[in-house]
ZALUMMI-706104 format. One record per residue (C-alpha): x, y, z; chain; residue in three letters; residue number from 1. Coordinates in steps of 0.25 Angstrom, whole numbers. Example, Ala and Ser with C-alpha at 12.3 -4.5 7.8 and 13.67 -1.06 7.14 Angstrom:
2
{rec {49 -18 31} A ALA 1}
{rec {55 -4 29} A SER 2}
% end
This chain:
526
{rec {-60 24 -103} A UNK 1}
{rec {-58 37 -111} A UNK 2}
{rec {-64 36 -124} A UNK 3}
{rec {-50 36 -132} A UNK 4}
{rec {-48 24 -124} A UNK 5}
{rec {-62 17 -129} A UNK 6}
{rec {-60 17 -142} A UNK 7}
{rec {-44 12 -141} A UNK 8}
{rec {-51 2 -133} A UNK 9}
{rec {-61 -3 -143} A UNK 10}
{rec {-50 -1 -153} A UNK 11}
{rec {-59 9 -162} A UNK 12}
{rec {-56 24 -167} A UNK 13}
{rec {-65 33 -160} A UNK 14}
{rec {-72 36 -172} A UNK 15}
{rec {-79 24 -173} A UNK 16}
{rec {-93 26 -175} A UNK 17}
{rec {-105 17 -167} A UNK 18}
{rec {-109 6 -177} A UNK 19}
{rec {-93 2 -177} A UNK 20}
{rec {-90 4 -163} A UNK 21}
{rec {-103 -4 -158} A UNK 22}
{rec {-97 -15 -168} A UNK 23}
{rec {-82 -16 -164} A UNK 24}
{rec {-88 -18 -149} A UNK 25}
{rec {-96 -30 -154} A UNK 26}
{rec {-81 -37 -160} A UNK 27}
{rec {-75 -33 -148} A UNK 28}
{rec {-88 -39 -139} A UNK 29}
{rec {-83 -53 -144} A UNK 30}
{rec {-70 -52 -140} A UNK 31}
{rec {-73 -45 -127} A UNK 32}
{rec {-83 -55 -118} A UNK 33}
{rec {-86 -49 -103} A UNK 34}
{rec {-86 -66 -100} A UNK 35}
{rec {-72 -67 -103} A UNK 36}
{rec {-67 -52 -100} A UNK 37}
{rec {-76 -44 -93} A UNK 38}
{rec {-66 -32 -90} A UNK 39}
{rec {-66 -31 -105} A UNK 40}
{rec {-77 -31 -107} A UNK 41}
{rec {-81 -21 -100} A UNK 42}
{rec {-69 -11 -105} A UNK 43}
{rec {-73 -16 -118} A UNK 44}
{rec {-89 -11 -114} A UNK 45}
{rec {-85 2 -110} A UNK 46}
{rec {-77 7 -123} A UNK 47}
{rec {-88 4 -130} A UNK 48}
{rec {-98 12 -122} A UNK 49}
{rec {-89 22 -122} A UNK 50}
{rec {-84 22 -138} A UNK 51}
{rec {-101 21 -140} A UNK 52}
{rec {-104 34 -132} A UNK 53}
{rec {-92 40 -138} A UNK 54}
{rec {-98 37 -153} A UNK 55}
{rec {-112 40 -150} A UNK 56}
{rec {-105 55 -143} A UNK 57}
{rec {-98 58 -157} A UNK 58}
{rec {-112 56 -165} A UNK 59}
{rec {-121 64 -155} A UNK 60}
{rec {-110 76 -154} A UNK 61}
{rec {-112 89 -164} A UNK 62}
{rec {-104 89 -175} A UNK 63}
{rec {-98 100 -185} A UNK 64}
{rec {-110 107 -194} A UNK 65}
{rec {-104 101 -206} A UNK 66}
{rec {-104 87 -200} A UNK 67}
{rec {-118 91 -196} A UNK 68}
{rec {-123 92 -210} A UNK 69}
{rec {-115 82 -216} A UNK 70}
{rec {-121 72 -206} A UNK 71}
{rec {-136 79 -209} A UNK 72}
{rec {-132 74 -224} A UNK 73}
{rec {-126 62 -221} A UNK 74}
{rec {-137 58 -214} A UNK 75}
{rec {-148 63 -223} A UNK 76}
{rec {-142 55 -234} A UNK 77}
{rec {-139 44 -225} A UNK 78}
{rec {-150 32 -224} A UNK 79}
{rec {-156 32 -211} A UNK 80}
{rec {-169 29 -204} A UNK 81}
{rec {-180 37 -212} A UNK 82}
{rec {-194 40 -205} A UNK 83}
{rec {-199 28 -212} A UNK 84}
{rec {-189 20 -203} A UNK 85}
{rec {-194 27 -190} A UNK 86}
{rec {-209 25 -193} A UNK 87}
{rec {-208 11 -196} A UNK 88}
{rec {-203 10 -183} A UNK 89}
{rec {-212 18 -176} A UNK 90}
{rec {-224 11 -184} A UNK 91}
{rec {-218 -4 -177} A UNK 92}
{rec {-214 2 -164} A UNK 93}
{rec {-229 7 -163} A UNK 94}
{rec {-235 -6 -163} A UNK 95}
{rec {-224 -14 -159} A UNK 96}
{rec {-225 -27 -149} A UNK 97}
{rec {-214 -32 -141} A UNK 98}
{rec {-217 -46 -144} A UNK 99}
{rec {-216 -46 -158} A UNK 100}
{rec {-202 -37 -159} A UNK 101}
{rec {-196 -47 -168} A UNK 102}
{rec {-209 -44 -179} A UNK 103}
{rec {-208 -31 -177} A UNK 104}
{rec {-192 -31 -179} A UNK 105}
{rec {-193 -37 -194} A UNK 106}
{rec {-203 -27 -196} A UNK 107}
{rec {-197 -16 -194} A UNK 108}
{rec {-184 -23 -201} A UNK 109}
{rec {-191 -24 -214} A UNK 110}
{rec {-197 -9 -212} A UNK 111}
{rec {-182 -4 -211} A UNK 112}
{rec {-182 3 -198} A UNK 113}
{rec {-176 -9 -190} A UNK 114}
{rec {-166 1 -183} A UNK 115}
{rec {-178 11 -179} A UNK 116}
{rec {-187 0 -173} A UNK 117}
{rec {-176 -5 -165} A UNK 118}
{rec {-173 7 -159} A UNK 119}
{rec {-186 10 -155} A UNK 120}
{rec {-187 -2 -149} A UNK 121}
{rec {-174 -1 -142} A UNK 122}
{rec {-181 12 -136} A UNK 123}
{rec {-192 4 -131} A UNK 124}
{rec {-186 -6 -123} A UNK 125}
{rec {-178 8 -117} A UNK 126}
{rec {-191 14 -115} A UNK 127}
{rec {-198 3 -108} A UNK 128}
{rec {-188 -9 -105} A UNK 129}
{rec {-196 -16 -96} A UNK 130}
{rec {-209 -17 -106} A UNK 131}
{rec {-202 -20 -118} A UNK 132}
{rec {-191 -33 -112} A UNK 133}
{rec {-195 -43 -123} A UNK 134}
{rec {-191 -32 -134} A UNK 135}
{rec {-177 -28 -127} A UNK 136}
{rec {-176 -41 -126} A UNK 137}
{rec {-178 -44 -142} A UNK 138}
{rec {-168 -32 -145} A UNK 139}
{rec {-157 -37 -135} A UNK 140}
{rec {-157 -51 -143} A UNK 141}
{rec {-161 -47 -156} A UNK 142}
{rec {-155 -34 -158} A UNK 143}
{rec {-143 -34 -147} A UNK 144}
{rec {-147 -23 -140} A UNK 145}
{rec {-140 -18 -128} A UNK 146}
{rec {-127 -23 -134} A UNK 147}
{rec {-117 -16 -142} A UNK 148}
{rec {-124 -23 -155} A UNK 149}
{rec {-135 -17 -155} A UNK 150}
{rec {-141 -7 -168} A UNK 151}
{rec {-148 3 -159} A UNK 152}
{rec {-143 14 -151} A UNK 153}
{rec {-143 12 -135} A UNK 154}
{rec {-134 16 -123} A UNK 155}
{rec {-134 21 -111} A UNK 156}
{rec {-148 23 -102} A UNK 157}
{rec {-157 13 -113} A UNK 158}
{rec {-147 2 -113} A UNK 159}
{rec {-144 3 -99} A UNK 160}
{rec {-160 4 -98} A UNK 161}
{rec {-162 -11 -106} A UNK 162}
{rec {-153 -17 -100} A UNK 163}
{rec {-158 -17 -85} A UNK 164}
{rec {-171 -20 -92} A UNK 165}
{rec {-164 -33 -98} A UNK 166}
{rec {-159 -36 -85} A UNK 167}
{rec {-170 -33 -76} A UNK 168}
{rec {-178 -44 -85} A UNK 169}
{rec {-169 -52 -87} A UNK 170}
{rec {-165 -52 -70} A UNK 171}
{rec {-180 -55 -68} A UNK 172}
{rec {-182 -64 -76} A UNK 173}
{rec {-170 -74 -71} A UNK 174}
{rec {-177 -71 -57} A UNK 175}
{rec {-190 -77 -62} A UNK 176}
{rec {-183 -88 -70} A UNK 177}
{rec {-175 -92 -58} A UNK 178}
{rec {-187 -96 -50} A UNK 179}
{rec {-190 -111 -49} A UNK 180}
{rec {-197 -116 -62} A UNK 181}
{rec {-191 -107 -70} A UNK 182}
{rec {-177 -109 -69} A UNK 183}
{rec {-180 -118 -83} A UNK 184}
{rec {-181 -104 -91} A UNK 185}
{rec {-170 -97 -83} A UNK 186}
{rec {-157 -102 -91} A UNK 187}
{rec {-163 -101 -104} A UNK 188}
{rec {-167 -85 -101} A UNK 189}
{rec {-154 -81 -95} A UNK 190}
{rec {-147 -89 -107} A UNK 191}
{rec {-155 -80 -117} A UNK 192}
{rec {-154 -66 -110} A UNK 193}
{rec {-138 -70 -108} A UNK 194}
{rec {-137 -70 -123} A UNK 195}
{rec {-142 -56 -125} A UNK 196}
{rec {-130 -46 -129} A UNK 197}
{rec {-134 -36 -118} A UNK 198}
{rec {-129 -46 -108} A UNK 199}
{rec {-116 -47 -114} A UNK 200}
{rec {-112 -34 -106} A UNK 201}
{rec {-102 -39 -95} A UNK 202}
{rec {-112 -32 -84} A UNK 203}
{rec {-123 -37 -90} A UNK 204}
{rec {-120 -51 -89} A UNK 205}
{rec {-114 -51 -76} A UNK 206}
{rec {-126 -45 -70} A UNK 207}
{rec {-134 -56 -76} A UNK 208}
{rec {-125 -66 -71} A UNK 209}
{rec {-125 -60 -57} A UNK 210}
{rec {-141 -61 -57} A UNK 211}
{rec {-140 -75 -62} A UNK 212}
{rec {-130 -78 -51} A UNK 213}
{rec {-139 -72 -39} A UNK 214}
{rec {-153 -78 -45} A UNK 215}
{rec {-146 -92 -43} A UNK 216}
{rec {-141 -90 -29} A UNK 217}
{rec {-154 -82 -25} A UNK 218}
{rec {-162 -94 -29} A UNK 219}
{rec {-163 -108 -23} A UNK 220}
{rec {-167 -118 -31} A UNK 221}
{rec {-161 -118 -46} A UNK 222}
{rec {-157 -131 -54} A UNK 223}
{rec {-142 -133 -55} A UNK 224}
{rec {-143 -135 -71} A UNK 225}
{rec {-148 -121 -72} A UNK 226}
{rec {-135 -114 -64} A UNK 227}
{rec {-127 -122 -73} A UNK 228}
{rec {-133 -118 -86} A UNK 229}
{rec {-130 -105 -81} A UNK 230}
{rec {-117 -106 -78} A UNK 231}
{rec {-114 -110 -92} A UNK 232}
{rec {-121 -98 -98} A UNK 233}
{rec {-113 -87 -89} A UNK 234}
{rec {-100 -96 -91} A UNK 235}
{rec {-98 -99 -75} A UNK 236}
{rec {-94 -113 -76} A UNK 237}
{rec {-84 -108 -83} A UNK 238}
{rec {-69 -110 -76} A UNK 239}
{rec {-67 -97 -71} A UNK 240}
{rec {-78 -91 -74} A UNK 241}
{rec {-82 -79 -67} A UNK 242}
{rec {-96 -78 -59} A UNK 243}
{rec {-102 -65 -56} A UNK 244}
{rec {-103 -69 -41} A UNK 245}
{rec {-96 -72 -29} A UNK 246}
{rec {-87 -84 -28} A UNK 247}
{rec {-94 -89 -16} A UNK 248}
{rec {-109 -87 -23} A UNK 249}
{rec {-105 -94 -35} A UNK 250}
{rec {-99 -107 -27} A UNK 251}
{rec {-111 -107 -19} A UNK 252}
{rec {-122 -107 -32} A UNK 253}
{rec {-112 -119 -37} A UNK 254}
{rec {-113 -125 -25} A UNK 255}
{rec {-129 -123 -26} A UNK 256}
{rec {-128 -129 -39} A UNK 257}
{rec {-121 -141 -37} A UNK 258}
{rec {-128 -145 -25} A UNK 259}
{rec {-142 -142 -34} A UNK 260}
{rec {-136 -150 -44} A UNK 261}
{rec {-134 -162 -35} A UNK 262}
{rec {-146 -161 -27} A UNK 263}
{rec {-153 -161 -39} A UNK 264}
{rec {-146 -174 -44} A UNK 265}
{rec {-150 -181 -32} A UNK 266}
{rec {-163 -177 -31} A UNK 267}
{rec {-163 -184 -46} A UNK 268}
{rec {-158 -196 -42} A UNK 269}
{rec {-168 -197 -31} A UNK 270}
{rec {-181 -194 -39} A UNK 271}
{rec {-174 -207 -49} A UNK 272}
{rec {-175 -217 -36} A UNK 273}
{rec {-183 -225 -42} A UNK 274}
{rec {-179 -226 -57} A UNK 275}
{rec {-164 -226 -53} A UNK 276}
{rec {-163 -232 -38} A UNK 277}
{rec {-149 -230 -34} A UNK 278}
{rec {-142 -228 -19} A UNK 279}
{rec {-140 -214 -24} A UNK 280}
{rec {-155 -211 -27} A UNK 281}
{rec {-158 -218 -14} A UNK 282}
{rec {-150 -208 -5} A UNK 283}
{rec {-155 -196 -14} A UNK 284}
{rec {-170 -199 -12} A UNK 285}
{rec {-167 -200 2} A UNK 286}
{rec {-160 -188 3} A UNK 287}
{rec {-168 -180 -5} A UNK 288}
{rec {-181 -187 -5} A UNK 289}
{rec {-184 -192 8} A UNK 290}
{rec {-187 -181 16} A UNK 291}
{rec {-197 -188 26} A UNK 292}
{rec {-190 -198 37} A UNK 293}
{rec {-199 -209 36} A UNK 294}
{rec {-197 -208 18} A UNK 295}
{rec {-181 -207 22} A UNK 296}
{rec {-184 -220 31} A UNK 297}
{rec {-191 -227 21} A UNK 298}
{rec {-182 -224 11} A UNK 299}
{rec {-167 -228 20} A UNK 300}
{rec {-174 -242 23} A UNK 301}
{rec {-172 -246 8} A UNK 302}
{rec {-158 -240 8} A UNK 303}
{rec {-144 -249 7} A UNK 304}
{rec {-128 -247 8} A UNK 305}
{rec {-129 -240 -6} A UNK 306}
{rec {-140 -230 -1} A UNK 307}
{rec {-132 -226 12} A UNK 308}
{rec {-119 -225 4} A UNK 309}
{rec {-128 -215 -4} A UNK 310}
{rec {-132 -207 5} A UNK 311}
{rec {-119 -205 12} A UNK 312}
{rec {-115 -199 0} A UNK 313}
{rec {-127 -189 -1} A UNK 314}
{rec {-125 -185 12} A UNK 315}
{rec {-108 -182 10} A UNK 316}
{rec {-112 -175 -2} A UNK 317}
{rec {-123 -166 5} A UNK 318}
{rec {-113 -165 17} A UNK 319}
{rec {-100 -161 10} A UNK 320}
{rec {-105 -155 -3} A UNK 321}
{rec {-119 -149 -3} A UNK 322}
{rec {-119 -145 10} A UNK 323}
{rec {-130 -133 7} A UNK 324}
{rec {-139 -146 3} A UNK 325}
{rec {-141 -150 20} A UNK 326}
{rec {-152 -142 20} A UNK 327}
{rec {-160 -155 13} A UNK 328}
{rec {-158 -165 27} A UNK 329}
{rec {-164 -165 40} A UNK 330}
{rec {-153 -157 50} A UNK 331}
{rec {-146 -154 37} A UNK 332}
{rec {-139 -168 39} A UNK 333}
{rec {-137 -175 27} A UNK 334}
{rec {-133 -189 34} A UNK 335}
{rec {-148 -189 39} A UNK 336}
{rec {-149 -203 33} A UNK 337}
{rec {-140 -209 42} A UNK 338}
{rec {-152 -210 53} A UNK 339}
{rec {-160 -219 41} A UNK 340}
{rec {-150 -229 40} A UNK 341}
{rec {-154 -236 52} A UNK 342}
{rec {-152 -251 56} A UNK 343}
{rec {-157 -262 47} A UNK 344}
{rec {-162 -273 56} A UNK 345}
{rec {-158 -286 51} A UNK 346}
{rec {-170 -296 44} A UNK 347}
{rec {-172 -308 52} A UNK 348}
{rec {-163 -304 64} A UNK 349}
{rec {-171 -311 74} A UNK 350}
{rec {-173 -322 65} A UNK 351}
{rec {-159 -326 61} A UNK 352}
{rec {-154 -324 77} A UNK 353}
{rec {-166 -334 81} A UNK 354}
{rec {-161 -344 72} A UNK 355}
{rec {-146 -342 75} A UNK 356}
{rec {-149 -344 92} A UNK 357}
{rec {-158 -355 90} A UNK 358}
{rec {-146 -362 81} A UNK 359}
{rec {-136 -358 91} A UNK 360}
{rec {-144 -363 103} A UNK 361}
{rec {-148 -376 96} A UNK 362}
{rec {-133 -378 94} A UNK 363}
{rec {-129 -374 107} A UNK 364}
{rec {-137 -386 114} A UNK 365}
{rec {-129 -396 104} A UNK 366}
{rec {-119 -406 112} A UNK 367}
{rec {-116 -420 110} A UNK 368}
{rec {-125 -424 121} A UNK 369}
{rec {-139 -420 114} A UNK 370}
{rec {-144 -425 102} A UNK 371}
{rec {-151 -419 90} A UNK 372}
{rec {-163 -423 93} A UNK 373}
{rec {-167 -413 105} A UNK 374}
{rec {-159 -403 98} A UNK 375}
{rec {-170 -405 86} A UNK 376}
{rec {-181 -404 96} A UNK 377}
{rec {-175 -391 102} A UNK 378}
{rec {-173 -383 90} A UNK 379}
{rec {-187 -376 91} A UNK 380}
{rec {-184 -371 105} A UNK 381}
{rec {-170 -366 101} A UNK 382}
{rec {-177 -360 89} A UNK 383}
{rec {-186 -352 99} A UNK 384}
{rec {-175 -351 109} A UNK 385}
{rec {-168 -343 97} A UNK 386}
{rec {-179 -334 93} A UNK 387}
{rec {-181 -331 110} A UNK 388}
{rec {-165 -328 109} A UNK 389}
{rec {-167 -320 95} A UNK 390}
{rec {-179 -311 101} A UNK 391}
{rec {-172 -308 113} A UNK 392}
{rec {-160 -305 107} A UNK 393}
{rec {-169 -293 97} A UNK 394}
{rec {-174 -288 111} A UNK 395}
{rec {-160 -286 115} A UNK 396}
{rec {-156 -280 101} A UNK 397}
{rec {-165 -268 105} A UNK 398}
{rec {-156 -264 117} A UNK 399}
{rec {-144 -266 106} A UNK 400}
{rec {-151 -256 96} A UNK 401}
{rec {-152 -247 107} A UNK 402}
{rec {-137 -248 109} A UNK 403}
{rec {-132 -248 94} A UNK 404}
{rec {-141 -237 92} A UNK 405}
{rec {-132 -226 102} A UNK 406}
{rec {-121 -229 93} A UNK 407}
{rec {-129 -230 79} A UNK 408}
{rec {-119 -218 73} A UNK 409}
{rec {-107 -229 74} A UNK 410}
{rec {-116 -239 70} A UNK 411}
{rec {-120 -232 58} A UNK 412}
{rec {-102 -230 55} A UNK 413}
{rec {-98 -243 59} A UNK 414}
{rec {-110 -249 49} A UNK 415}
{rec {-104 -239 37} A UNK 416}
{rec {-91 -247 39} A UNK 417}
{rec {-95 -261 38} A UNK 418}
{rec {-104 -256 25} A UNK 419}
{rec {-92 -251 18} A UNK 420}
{rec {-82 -261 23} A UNK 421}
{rec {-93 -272 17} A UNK 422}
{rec {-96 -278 30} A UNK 423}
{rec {-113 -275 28} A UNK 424}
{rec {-119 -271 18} A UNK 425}
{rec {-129 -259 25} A UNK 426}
{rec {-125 -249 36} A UNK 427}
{rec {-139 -251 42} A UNK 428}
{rec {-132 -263 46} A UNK 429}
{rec {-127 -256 59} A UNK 430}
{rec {-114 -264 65} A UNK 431}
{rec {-116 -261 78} A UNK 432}
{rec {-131 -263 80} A UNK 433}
{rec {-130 -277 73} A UNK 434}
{rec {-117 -282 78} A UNK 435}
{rec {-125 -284 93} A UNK 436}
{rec {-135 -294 90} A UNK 437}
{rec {-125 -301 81} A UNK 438}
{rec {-115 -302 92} A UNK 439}
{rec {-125 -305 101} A UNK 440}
{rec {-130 -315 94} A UNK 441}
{rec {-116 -320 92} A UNK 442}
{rec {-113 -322 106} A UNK 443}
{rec {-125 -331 109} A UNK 444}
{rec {-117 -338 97} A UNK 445}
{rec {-106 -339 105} A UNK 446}
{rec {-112 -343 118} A UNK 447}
{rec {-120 -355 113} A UNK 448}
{rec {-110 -360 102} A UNK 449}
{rec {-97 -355 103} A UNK 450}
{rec {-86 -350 94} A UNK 451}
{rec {-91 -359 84} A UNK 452}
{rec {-104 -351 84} A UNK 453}
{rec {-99 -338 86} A UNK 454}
{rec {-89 -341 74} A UNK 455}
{rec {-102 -347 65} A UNK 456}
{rec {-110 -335 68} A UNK 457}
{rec {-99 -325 65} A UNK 458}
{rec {-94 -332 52} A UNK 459}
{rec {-107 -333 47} A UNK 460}
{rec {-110 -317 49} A UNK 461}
{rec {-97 -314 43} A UNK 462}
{rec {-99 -323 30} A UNK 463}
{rec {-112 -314 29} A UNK 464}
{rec {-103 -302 29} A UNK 465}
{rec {-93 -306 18} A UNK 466}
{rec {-103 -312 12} A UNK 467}
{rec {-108 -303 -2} A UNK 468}
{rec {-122 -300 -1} A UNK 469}
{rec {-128 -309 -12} A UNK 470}
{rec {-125 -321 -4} A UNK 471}
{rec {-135 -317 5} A UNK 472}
{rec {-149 -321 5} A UNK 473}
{rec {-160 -310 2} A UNK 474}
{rec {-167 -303 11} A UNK 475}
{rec {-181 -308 4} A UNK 476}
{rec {-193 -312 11} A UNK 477}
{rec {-195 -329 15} A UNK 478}
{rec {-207 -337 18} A UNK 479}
{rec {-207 -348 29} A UNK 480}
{rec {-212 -357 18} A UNK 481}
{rec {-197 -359 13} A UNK 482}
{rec {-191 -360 26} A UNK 483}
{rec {-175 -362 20} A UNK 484}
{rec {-178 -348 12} A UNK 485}
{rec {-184 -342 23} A UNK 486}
{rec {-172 -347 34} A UNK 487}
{rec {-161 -344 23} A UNK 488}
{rec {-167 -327 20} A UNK 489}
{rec {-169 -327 36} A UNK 490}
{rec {-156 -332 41} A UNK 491}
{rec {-149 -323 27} A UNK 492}
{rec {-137 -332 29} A UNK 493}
{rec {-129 -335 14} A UNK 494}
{rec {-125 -349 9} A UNK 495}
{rec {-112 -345 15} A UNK 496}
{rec {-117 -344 29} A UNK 497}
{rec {-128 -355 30} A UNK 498}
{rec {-117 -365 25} A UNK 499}
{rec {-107 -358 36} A UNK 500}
{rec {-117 -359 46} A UNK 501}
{rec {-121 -374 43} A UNK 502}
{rec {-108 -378 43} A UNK 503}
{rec {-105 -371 57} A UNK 504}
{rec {-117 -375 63} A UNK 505}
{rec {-114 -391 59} A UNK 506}
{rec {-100 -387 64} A UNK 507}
{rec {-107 -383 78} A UNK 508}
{rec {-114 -396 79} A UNK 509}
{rec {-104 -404 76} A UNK 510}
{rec {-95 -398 87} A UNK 511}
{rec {-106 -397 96} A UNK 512}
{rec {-109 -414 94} A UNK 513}
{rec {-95 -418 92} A UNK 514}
{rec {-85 -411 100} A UNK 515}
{rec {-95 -401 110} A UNK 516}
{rec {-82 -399 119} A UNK 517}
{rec {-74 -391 107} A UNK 518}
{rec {-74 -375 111} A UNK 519}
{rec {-80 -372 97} A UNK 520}
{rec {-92 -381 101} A UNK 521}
{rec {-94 -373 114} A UNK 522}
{rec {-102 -361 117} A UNK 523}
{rec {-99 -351 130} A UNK 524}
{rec {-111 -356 137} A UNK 525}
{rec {-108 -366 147} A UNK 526}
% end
C-alpha cells in the first residue's frame, strides 16, 4: 500500500518516531491474531514494515545545516553510550561463552552497557547462525528478538538470516524427535519452540505447522496421544478450525489415528488376559497375539459363545471401520477364526448310545409270554449287543462327517441361529453334523419300541433344551469306584430327565406285559 495509506492504516501521524511506532504495533498485535484473522494480520504486517522503513528513511536522510548543528549539540549534551559503555562490552564479548549467556548478561547489566552487549551479540548470531543456536535461542526467549519487541535494531537481510537458522533447527530437530523412542521429548520441544514470539508471524507458524503435518504422515509408527496433544496445541480439534493441508490428508491422519488408538487399546486388553479375563481379551489376544496356527488352535479350544460373539465384533470392526488395519491377517481376511471354530465332539458319545441300544433291545424282547428271569440273565449280552451297535454306528458316523463336512459353511449359519435363538449353547455344536447320529439313533428307537419310544427319546432331548444350564450335571471326571456318580456324569441327564425317562421306561413295560397288542406297545419290526 502507498505510504499515506500505511499510517491511516495503523491510525498514527506520519511523524511518529520508532520507539512509538514499534509500541502501537504491539497494542494492535493483541487485537489482531493471524489464528483468528489471518488476512489481517497480514495487512496489519505490512504497514508496519512499511511505516518502520519509512521512519528509519527520515532519520538516515541529510537534513538542513542548522538542523545538522543543533542535532551535533543535542546529541553532545544528550546522554548516550560513552566509550566506557562500548569497552565494557568488548572487554565481555572477548571472553564470552555461549553457555553461560545468562552470567554474562547480568554482568554486563550491572556494568551499564546492557544495550551494547546485546547488540554485539545479536551480531554474532547474524555472523555465524549456525555456531551460535543456543545464544539466538536465549535472545528470542529472553529478549524477544525477531519480533517487533525487541530493543535492538534488525531488518531486513540479518532478520531474514536468523530466522531460516531457527527454523532449519528447529525442522531438524522435529525430524530426529520424530523417530521411535524419542517421540517422548517431541511435544514438550515443539510446545517450548511454539511459544517463541518470532513464530507469531502468520508464515512462520504456518510453515511450522505444515512441517509438523508431513512428519506425521511421512512416518509410520507414532502413538495416538501424541497427534492429539498436538492438535490442541495448534488448535485443530477446534470446530472449524483450519489445517494447513489438504482435506483428504488431514481425514486420512485421523483415520490413522483412530485406528492407532484402537489398535492400541486392544493390544492392552490382550497383554491384561490374565489379570482381567474377559471374552473381549480373549478374542484380542487371539487376533493380535496368536500369530502361529497351532497357538491360534490352542488358544480357540478354550473358547465359548461369549468368545466367538467377541470375535465377530473384531472382525465387523476391522471390516467396515479399520479397513487399512487387514494387513495384520493371513489373506488379509479378518474372519480367519471361522476355520478355528471347528466341531466339538460330544463326551461319552459312544458310551451313552451303547447304554441307550442295550435298553431299547432289552425292552424290545419284553412280551407277556417271557418272564423276568431270562431277561435278567440276558442283560449282559444286550449290553454288548449295545456296545457292538454303538461301535458300528461311530464307524458309520465317519462317512456322515465326510457328508456334513461339504456343507460345513451352512452348518456353521444354521448353528449361529439356534445359539442366538437359545436352542444350544455353542456354535461348535453344528446342527447338521449332530442331527444324523441322533436321528439315526432315533429310528432304531422307533424300530424296536415304537412311537412310545420315539416319543420318550425325543421328549427327553427336548427337556435337555429348554432345560437351563444349572440343571445339568458337570462335565467333571468320575471314578468307577462310585458307580451312581460315574453312570449320572456319563449318561449327563438332569433330575428332570432321569425321573422322565423312569417313568417312561416303567410305562414301556407296563404295556409291553399288560396290553402288548396296543399300537403304542409296538415297534415296526415284524
Amino acid at each position: 500500500m502507498p505510504t499515506p495509506d500505511c499510517w491511516q492504516f495503523l491510525n498514527l501521524p506520519p511523524h511518529t518516531d520508532e520507539r512509538t511506532l514499534k509500541h502501537h504495533y504491539a497494542k494492535l498485535l493483541k487485537l489482531t491474531r493471524p489464528d483468528d484473522d489471518p488476512v489481517a494480520f497480514q495487512r496489519l504486517r505490512e504497514a508496519y514494515e512499511q511505516a518502520l522503513n519509512s521512519v528509519r528513511a527520515r532519520a538516515s536522510a541529510p537534513v538542513q545545516t542548522e538542523d545538522m548543528m543543533s542535532s551535533r549539540f543535542a546529541t553532545h549534551l544528550a546522554p548516550g553510550p560513552t566509550p566506557s559503555s562500548l569497552e565494557h562490552a568488548f572487554a565481555l564479548l572477548s571472553d564470552f561463552d555461549d553457555s553461560r549467556v545468562d552470567d554474562y548478561w547480568s554482568r554486563a547489566q550491572a556494568q551499564g552497557c546492557a544495550a551494547e552487549f546485546e547488540q554485539m551479540l545479536f551480531q554474532r548470531c547474524v555472523d555465524a547462525p549456525s555456531g551460535h543456536l543456543g545464544l539466538l535461542t536465549w535472545g528470542v526467549e529472553q529478549r524477544q528478538w525477531l519480533t517487533p519487541w525487541q530493543q535492538i535494531n534488525s531488518g531486513g537481510f540479518p532478520h531474514q538470516r536468523l530466522v531460516h537458522a531457527l527454523t532449519t533447527a528447529l525442522y531438524d530437530a522435529l525430524e530426529q524427535l520424530m523417530k521411535p523412542g524419542e517421540q517422548a521429548f517431541f511435544y514438550s520441544h515443539l510446545e517450548r519452540a511454539s511459544r517463541q514470539g518470532w513464530l507469531l508471524d502468520f508464515e512462520h507458524r504456518q510453515g511450522l505447522q505444515v512441517h509438523v503435518l508431513n512428519l506425521f504422515m511421512s512416518h509410520e509408527r507414532w502413538s495416538p496421544q501424541l497427534f492429539q496433544r498436538v492438535c490442541r496445541l495448534f488448535a485443530w480439534d477446534a470446530e472449524g478450525a483450519s489445517v494447513p493441508i489438504d482435506t483428504a490428508q488431514w481425514r486420512a491422519l485421523v483415520r490413522r489415528c483412530e485406528q492407532q488408538d484402537w489398535l492400541h487399546q486392544l493390544q492392552t486388553l490382550a497383554q491384561q488376559r490374565e489379570l482381567h479375563p474377559s471374552a473381549a481379551a480373549n478374542a484380542a489376544a487371539l487376533f493380535l497375539m496368536s500369530a502361529e496356527p497351532a497357538r491360534q488352535a490352542q488358544l480357540a479350544a478354550t473358547f465359548g459363545e461369549a468368545d466367538w460373539l467377541a470375535c465377530e465384533q473384531l472382525s465387523t470392526a476391522f471390516s467396515t471401520h479399520f479397513g487399512d488395519l487387514l494387513g495384520l491377517f493371513p489373506n488379509h481376511n479378518s474372519w480367519f477364526w471361522q476355520e478355528l471354530v471347528g466341531h466339538r465332539p460330544l463326551r461319552h458319545g459312544v458310551k451313552r448310545a451303547a447304554c441307550v441300544l442295550a435298553i431299547c433291545l432289552a425292552l424290545s424282547q419284553l412280551s407277556s409270554e417271557s418272564s423276568l428271569v431270562p431277561l435278567l440273565l440276558m442283560l449282559p449280552l444286550y449290553t454288548l449287543g449295545g456296545y457292538v451297535m454303538a461301535q458300528v454306528g461311530k464307524w458309520l458316523l465317519t462317512y456322515w462327517a465326510a457328508i456334513a463336512q461339504s456343507l460345513h459353511d451352512v452348518d456353521q449359519r444354521l448353528s449361529r441361529w439356534c445359539v442366538r435363538h437359545n436352542l444350544t449353547s455353542d456354535r461348535r455344536d453344528l446342527l447338521i453334523r449332530n442331527s444324523g447320529p441322533l436321528l439315526g439313533l432315533g429310528f432304531v428307537i422307533w424300530q424296536w419300541l415304537g412311537w412310545l419310544g420315539l416319543g420318550t427319546y425325543a421328549i427327553t432331548g427336548l427337556i435337555g433344551v429348554l432345560q437351563p444350564e444349572s440343571a445339568v450335571p458337570a462335565e467333571r471326571e468320575y471314578r468307577w469306584r462310585r458307580p451312581l456318580q460315574a453312570i449320572y456324569r456319563i449318561a449327563g441327564l438332569s433330575r428332570l430327565q432321569w425321573l422322565f425317562c423312569v417313568m417312561m421306561i416303567g410305562v414301556i413295560v407296563y404295556l409291553r406285559l399288560e396290553s402288548p397288542g396296543t399300537l403304542l406297545a409296538l415297534g415296526l419290526r415284524p
